[in-house]
C-alpha positions as a printed NumPy array, in Angstrom:
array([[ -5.437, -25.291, -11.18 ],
       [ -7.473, -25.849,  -7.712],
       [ -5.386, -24.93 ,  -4.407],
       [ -5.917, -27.328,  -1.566],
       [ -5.09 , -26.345,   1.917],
       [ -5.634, -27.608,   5.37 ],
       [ -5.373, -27.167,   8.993],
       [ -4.733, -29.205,  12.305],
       [ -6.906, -27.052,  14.892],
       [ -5.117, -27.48 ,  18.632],
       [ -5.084, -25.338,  21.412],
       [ -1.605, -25.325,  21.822],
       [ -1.102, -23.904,  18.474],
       [ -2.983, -20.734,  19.442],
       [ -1.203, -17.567,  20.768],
       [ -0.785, -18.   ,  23.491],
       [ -1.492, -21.496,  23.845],
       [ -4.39 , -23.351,  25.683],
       [ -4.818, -26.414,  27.45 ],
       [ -8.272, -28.579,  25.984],
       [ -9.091, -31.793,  25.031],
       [-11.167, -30.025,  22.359],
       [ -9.335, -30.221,  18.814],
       [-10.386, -30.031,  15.207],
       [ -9.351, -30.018,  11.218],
       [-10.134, -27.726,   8.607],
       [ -9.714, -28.001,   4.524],
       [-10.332, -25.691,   1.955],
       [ -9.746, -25.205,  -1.763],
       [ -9.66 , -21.998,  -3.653],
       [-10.916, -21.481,  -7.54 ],
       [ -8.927, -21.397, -10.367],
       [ -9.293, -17.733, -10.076],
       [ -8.528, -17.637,  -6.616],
       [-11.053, -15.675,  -6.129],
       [-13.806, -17.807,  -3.837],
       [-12.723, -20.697,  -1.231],
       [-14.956, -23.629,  -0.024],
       [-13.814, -24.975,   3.16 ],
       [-15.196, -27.748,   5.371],
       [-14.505, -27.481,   9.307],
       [-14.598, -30.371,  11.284],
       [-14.4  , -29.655,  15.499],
       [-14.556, -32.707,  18.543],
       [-14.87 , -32.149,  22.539],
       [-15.648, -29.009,  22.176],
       [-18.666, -26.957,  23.84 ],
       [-20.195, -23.757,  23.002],
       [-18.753, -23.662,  19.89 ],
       [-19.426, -19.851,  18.373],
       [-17.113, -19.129,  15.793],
       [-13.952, -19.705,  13.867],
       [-11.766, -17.104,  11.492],
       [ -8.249, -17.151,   9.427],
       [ -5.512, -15.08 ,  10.631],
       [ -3.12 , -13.273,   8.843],
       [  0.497, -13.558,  10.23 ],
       [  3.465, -15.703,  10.627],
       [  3.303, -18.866,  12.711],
       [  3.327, -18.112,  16.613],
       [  1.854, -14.727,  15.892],
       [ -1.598, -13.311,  16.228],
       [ -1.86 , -12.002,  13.135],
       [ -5.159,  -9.727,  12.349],
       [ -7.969, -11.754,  11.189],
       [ -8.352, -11.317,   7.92 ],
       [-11.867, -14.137,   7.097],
       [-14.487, -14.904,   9.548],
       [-15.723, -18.463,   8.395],
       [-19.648, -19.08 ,   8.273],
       [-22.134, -21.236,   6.926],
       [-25.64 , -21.243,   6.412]])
């Protein structure tokens, strides 16, 4: 069975929070095996953009990062 999982990106759900317009959605789905994950990231009013990762921790904790996310 696929696993389907998404994200609302806004800065007031980072730690701590942050005040922009800029905001964003991500989706991913993981094998059956769970072993590989294809995710599309979608990002608006944002400049500069450089990067984006997964943490690892409970929500309204910076958790370590655990994935950086990258395409080619």
């Amino acid at each position: 069975m696929l696993k389907f999982f998404k994200a609302r990106l806004k800065g007031k759900n980072e730690v701590p929070p942050v005040k922009t317009n800029a905001f964003g959605f991500a989706k991913f789905v993981a094998n059956r095996n769970r072993t590989k994950i294809k995710f599309a990231l979608e990002v608006e009013d944002i400049k500069n953009f450089v990067q984006a990762h997964i943490h690892f921790g409970k929500r309204g904790v910076n958790g370590p990062v655990i994935v950086f996310l990258f395409w080619c």
